[in-house]
C-alpha positions as CSV (number, residue, x, y, z in Angstrom):
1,X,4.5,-46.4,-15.3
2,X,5.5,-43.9,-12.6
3,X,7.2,-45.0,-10.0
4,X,7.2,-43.7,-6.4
5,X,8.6,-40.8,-5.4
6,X,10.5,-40.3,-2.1
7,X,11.1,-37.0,0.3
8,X,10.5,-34.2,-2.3
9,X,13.1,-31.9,-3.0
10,X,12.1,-28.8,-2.6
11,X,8.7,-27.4,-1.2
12,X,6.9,-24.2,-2.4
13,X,4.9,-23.2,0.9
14,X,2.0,-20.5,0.8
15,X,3.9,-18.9,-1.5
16,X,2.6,-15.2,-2.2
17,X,4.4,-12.4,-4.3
18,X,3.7,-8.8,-4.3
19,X,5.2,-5.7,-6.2
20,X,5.1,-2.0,-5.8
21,X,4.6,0.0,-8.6
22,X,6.0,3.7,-8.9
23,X,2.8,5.5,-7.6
24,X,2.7,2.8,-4.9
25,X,0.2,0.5,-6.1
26,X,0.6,-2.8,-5.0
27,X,0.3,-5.9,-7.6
28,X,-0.7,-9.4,-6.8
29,X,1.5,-11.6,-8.9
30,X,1.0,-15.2,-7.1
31,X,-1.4,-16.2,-4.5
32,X,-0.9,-19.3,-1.9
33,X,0.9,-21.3,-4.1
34,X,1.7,-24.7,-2.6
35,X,3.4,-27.5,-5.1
36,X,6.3,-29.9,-4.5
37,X,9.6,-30.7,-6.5
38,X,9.8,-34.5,-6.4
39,X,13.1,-36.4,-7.2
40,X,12.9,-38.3,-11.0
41,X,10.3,-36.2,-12.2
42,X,9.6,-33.7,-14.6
43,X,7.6,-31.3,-13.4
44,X,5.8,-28.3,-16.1
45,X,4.0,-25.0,-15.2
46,X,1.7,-24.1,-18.1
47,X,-1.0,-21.1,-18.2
48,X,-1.1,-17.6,-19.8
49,X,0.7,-14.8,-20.0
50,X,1.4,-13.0,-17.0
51,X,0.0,-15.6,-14.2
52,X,3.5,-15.6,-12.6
53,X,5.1,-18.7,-13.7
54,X,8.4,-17.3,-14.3
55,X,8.4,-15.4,-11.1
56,X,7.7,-18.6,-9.1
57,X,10.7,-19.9,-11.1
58,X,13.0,-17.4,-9.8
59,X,11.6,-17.9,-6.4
60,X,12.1,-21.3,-6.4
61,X,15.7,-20.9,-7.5
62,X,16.4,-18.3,-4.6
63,X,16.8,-15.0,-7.0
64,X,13.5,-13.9,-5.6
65,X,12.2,-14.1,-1.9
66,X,8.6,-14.3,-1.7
67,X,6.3,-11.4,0.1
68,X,5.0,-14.7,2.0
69,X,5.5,-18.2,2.5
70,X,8.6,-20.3,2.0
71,X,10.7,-22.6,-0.2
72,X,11.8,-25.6,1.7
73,X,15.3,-27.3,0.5
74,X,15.6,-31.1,1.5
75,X,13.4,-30.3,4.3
76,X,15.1,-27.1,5.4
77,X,13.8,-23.5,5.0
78,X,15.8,-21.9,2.0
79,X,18.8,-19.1,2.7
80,X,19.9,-17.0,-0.4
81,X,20.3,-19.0,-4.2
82,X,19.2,-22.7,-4.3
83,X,22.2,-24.8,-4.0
84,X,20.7,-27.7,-5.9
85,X,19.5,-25.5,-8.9
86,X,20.7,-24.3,-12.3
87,X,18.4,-22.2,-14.8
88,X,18.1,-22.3,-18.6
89,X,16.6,-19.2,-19.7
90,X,14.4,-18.7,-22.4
91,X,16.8,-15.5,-24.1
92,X,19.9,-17.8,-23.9
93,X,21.4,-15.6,-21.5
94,X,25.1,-15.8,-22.6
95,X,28.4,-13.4,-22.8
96,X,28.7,-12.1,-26.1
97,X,32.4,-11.4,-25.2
98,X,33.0,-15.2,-24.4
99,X,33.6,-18.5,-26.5
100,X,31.0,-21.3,-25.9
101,X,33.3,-23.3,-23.8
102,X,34.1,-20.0,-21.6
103,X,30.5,-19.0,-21.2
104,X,30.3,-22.7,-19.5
105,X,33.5,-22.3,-17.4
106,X,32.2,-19.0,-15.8
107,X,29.2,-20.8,-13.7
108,X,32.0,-23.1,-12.6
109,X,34.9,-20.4,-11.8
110,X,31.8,-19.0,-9.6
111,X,32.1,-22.1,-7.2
112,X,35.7,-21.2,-6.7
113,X,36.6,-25.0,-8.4
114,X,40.5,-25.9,-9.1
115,X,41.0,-25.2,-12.9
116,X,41.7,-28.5,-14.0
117,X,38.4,-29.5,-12.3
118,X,36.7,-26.6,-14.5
119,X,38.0,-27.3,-17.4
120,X,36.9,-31.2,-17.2
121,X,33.7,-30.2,-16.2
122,X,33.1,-27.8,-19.0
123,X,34.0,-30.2,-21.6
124,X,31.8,-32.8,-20.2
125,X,28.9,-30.7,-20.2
126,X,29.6,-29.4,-23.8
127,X,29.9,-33.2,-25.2
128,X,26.9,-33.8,-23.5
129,X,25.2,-31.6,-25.4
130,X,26.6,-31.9,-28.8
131,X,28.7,-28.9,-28.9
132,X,32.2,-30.4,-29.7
133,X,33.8,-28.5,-32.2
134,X,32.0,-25.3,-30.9
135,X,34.2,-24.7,-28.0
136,X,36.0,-21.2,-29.4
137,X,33.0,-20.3,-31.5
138,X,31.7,-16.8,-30.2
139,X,27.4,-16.6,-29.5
140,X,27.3,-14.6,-32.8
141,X,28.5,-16.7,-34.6
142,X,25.6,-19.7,-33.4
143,X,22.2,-20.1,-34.4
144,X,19.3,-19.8,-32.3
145,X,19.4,-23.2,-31.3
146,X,23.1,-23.8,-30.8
147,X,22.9,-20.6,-28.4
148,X,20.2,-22.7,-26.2
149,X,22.6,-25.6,-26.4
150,X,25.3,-23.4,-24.8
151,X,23.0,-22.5,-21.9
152,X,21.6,-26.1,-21.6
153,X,25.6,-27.1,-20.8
154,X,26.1,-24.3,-18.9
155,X,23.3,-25.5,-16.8
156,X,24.2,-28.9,-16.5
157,X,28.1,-28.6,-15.9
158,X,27.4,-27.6,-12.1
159,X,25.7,-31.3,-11.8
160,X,22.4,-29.7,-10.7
161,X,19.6,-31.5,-9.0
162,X,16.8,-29.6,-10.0
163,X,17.3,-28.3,-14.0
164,X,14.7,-25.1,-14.3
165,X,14.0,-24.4,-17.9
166,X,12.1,-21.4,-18.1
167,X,10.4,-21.5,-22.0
168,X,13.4,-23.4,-23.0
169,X,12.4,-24.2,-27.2
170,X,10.1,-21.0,-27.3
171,X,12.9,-19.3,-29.5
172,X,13.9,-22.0,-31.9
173,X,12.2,-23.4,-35.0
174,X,10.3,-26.5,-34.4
175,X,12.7,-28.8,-35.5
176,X,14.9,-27.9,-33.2
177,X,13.2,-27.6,-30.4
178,X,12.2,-31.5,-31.1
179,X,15.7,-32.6,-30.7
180,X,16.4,-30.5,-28.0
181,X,13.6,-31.9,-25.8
182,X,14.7,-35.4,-26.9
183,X,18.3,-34.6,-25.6
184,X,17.6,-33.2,-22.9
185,X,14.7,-36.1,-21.8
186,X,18.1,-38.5,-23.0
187,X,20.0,-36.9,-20.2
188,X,17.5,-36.3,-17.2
189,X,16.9,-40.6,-18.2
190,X,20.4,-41.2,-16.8
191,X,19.5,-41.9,-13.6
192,X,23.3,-42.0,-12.9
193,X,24.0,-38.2,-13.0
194,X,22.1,-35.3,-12.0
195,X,19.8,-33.8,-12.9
196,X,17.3,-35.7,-10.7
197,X,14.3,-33.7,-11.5
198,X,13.4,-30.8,-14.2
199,X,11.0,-27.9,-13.8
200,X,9.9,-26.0,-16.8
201,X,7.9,-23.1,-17.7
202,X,6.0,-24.3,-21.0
203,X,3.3,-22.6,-23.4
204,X,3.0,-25.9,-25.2
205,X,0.0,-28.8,-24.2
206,X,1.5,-30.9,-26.4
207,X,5.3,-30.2,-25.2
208,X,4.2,-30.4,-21.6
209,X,2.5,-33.9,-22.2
210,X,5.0,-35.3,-24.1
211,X,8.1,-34.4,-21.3
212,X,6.4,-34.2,-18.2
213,X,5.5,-36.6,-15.5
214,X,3.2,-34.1,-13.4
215,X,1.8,-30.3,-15.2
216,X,0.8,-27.6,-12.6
217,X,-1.9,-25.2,-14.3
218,X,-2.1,-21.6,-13.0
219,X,-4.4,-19.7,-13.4
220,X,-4.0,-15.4,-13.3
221,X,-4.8,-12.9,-11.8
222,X,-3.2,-13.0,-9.5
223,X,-1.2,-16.3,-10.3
224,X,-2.7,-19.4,-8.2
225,X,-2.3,-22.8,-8.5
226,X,-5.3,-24.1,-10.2
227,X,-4.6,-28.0,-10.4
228,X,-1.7,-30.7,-10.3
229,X,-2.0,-33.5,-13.4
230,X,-1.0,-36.8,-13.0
231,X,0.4,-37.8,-16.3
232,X,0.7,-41.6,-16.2
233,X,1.7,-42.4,-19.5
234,X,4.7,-44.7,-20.4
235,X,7.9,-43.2,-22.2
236,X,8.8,-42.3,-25.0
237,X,4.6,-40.8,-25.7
238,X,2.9,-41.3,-28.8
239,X,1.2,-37.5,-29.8
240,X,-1.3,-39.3,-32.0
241,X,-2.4,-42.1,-29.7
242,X,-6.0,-41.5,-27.5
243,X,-4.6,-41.6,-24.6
244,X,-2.6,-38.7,-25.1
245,X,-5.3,-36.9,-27.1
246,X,-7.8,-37.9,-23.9
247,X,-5.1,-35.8,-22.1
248,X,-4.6,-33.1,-24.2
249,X,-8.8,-32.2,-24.1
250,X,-8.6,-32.4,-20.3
251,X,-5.5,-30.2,-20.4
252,X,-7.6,-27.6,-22.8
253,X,-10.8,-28.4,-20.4
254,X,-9.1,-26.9,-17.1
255,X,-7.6,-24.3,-19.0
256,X,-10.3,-22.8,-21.1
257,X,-12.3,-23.3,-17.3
258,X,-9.5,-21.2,-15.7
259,X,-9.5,-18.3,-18.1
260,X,-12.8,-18.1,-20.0
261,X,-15.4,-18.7,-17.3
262,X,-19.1,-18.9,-17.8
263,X,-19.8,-15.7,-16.4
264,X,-20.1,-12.4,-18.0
265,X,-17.2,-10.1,-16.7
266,X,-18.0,-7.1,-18.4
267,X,-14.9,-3.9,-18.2
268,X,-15.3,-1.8,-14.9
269,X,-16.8,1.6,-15.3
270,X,-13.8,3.2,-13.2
271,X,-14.6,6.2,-10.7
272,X,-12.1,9.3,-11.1
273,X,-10.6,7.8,-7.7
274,X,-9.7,4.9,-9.6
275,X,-8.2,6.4,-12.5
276,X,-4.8,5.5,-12.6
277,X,-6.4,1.3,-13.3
278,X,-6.8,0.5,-16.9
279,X,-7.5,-3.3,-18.5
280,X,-4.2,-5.2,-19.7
281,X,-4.7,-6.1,-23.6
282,X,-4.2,-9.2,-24.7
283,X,-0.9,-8.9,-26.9
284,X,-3.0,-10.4,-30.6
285,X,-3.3,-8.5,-33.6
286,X,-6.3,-7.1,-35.1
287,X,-6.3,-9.4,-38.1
288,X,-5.8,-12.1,-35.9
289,X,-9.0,-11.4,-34.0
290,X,-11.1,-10.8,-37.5
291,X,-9.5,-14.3,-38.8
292,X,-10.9,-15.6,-36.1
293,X,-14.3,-14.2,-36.1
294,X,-14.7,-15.0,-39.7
295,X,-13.8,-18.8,-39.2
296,X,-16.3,-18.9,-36.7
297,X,-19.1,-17.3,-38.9
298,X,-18.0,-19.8,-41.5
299,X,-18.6,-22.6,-38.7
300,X,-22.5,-20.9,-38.8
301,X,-21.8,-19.0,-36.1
302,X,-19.8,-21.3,-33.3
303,X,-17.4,-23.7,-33.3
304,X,-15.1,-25.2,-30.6
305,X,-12.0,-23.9,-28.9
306,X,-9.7,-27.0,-30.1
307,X,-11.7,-27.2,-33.5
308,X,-10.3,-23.5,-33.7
309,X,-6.7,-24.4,-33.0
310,X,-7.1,-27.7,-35.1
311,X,-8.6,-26.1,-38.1
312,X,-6.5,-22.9,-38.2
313,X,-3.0,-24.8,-37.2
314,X,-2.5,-22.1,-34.2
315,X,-1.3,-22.9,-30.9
316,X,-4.3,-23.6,-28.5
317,X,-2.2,-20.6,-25.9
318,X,-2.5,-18.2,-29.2
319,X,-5.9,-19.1,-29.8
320,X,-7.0,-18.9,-26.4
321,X,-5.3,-15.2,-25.7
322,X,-7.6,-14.1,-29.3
323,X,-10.5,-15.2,-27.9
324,X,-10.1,-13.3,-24.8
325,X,-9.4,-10.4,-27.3
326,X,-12.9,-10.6,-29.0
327,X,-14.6,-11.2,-25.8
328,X,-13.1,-8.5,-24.3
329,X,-14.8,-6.3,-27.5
330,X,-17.9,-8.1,-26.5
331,X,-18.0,-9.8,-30.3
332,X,-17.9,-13.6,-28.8
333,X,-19.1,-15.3,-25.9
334,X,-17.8,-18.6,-24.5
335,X,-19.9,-21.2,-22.3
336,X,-17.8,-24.0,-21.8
337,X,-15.4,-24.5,-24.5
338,X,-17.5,-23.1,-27.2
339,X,-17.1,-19.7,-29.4
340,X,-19.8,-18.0,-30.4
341,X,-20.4,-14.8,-32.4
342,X,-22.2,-12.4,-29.9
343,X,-24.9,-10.4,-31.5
344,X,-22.6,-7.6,-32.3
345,X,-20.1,-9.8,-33.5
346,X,-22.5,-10.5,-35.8
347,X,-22.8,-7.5,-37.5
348,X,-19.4,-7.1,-37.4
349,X,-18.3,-10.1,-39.6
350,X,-21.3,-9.5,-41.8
351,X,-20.5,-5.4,-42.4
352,X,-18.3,-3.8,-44.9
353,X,-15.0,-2.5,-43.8
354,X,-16.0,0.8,-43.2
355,X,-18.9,-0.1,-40.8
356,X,-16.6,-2.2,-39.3
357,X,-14.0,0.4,-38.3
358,X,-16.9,2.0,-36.7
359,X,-18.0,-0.7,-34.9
360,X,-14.4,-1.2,-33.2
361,X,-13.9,2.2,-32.6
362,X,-17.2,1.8,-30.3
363,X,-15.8,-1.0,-28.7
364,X,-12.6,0.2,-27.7
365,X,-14.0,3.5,-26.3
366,X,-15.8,0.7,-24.1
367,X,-12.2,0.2,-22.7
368,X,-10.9,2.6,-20.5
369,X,-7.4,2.3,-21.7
370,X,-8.1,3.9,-24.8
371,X,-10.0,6.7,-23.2
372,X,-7.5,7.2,-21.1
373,X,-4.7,7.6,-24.6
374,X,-7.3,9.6,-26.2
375,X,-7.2,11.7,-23.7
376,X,-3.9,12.2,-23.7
377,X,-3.5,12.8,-26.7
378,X,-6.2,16.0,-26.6
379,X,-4.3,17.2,-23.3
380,X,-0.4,16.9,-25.8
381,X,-2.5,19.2,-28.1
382,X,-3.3,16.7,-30.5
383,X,0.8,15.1,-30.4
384,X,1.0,12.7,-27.9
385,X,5.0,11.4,-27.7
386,X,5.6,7.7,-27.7
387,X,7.4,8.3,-24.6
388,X,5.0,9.7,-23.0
389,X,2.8,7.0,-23.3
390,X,5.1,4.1,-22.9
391,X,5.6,5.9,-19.4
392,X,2.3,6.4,-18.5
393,X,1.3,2.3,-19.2
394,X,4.6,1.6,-17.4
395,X,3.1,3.3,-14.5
396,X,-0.9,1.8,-14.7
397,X,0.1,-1.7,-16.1
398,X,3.9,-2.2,-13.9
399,X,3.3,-6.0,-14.7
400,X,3.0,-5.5,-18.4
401,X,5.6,-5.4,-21.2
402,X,4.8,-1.3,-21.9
403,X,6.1,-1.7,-25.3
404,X,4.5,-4.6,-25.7
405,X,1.4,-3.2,-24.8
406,X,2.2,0.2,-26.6
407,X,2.2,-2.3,-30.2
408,X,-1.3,-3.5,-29.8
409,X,-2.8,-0.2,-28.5
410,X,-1.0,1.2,-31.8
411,X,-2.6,-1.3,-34.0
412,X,-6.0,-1.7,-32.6
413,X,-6.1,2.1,-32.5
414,X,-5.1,2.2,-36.1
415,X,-8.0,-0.1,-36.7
416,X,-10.3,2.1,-35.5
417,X,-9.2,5.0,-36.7
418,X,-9.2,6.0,-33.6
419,X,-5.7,7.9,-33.6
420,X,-2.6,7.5,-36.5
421,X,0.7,7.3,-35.0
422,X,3.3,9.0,-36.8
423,X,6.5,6.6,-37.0
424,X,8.8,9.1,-38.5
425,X,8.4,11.5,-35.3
426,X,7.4,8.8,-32.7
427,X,3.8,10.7,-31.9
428,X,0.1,9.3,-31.6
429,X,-1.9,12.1,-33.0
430,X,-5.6,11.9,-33.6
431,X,-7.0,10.4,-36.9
């Protein structure tokens, strides 16, 4: 059982974050965001794309200051970089020009340490890791994993006392990832060294249940703290046992609450004053949005949100992020936790292929996105550069990957037949 915690160390106070985008616009990333750091905890952030959990991260960690509130450090209001934190990111983050053992010696040269200090510190934190034998190895000459090893050492040589892991397995195979969340948990278990308490960025239920002592659900748009879960089961967690699957339907519960409500939110009808605002897509494929439409016509129409996931072995996040695809169509509704085929939906899993290009060209010409490409494309005389447009969604979506984006306007455009786009020349031209 947990045991209790002391003084935290650190406080996130009213924390608020705004951008600017090129034509001015201002974008709400996080909203009164209030949440402790405690000492001997582990402490996860889970909720979809884009809510802000990684900017909170970086705030937390002093690389960004907030548009309003404050992070409190032992009590005092927070100056400049976190003294008691080291990051792991999620895209290993390492000198290509460097050895292992020098990408780990760097953080420590930073703190202006004697060298013999450095180089005892660096070989601790490589041992601790597994990486003996790796020191003069170069990163492209690791695997994916070993890479995230590095960066976990690099982390831990400057004896943090807050670890921040910011997606930390999202980039290794599964395997991996396993053992790397079993050392790390091995390490953070020593009560005798730091780190004293982890925060990490997770898109895993499952992950988040098995490591964490507390998970912190945000919700988006803009990113706000929905609810703090307790999670009060012993160490080491049994994935199969019903306590933890009692969890992991509570943790689905809040989410699915969060980000499918029960009320219709149809896409605004935008005025010309408003025309530089355009819906963010949900970055899913258009087969992955038909294999999910046919799996629920095969349910008879409905199934569940985890029966989805369980069924068709996708991540809950990914299964989620479809669904708000297909709803955002208007070809499934969702009370509660439930899928269901809207009438249009329907006749869309029931049609032949050719109706059904027809039927999601309608539906995205619902979308004022792709009215907006369309459009463009007519004004470029009928050759719209990719350049162009990767520009143009950089400017009305600044909080959105814009190549990212440019991929699934590409392929759901395809679909439709709604416009080709020419590889070879790197132009969208009509259909």
């Amino acid at each position: 059982m947990q045991q209790p915690y002391g003084a935290p160390i650190c406080e996130l106070r009213g924390i608020q974050m705004r951008f600017t985008g090129p034509k001015g616009k201002v974008q709400r990333v996080l909203e009164d965001i209030r949440l402790e750091v405690r000492p001997d905890e582990i402490l996860s952030l889970i909720g979809p794309n884009g809510c802000g959990k990684s900017t909170l991260l970086r705030i937390l960690s002093g690389l960004l200051v907030p548009t309003q509130g404050e992070v409190r450090h032992h009590g005092d209001k927070l100056e400049g970089l976190n003294p008691g934190v080291a990051m792991v990111f999620q895209t290993f983050a390492l000198y290509p020009w460097m050895t292992v053992e020098e990408n780990v010696r760097v953080v420590l040269r930073a703190r202006d340490l004697p060298e013999g200090e450095v180089r005892e510190k660096a070989h601790q934190a490589i041992r601790k890791v597994g990486l003996e034998g790796f020191e003069e190895a170069f990163p492209r000459e690791l695997s994916r994993g070993t890479k995230q090893r590095v960066g976990v050492a690099r982390a831990l040589a400057v004896d943090p006392e807050i670890l921040i892991m910011d997606e930390p397995f999202s980039q290794v195979d599964a395997l991996t990832a396993e053992a790397l969340r079993a050392e790390i948990m091995d390490i953070w278990a020593d009560k005798e060294r730091n780190p004293s308490a982890i925060v990490m960025v997770s898109q895993s239920i499952r992950e988040a249940l098995l490591m964490a002592d507390r998970v912190a659900i945000l919700s988006g748009a803009p990113g706000s703290l929905r609810t703090v879960v307790d999670i009060p089961l012993p160490r080491p967690r049994d994935s199969r046992s019903p306590e933890f699957m009692k969890l992991v339907d509570h943790i689905h519960d809040l989410i699915t609450s969060a980000e499918l409500p029960d009320v219709v939110i149809s896409a605004p009808i935008l005025s010309a004053s408003e025309d530089d605002q355009v819906e963010p897509l949900p970055q899913v494929q258009s087969a992955d949005i038909l294999g999910l439409l046919e799996f629920v016509e095969a349910q008879g129409g409905t199934s569940d949100l985890f029966q989805v996931a369980s069924h068709t072995h996708v991540p809950f996040e990914r299964v989620l992020t479809t669904v708000k695809a297909a709803e955002m169509l208007d070809l499934v509704d969702t009370p509660k936790r439930a899928v269901l085929l809207t009438a249009l939906g329907k006749r869309f899993v029931n049609a032949n292929m050719d109706d059904r290009k027809d039927l999601w060209r309608a539906q995205l010409l619902e979308l004022r996105l792709f009215r907006v490409v369309r459009e463009m494309i007519e004004l470029q005389e009928g050759e719209l550069p990719k350049e162009v447009l990767l520009q143009e969604l950089a400017t009305r979506l600044p909080m959105e990957d814009p190549e990212q984006t440019f991929e699934t306007v590409v392929a759901w455009g395809r679909f439709g037949e709604l416009f080709a786009y020419r590889e070879e020349r790197g132009v969208l031209t009509p259909e």
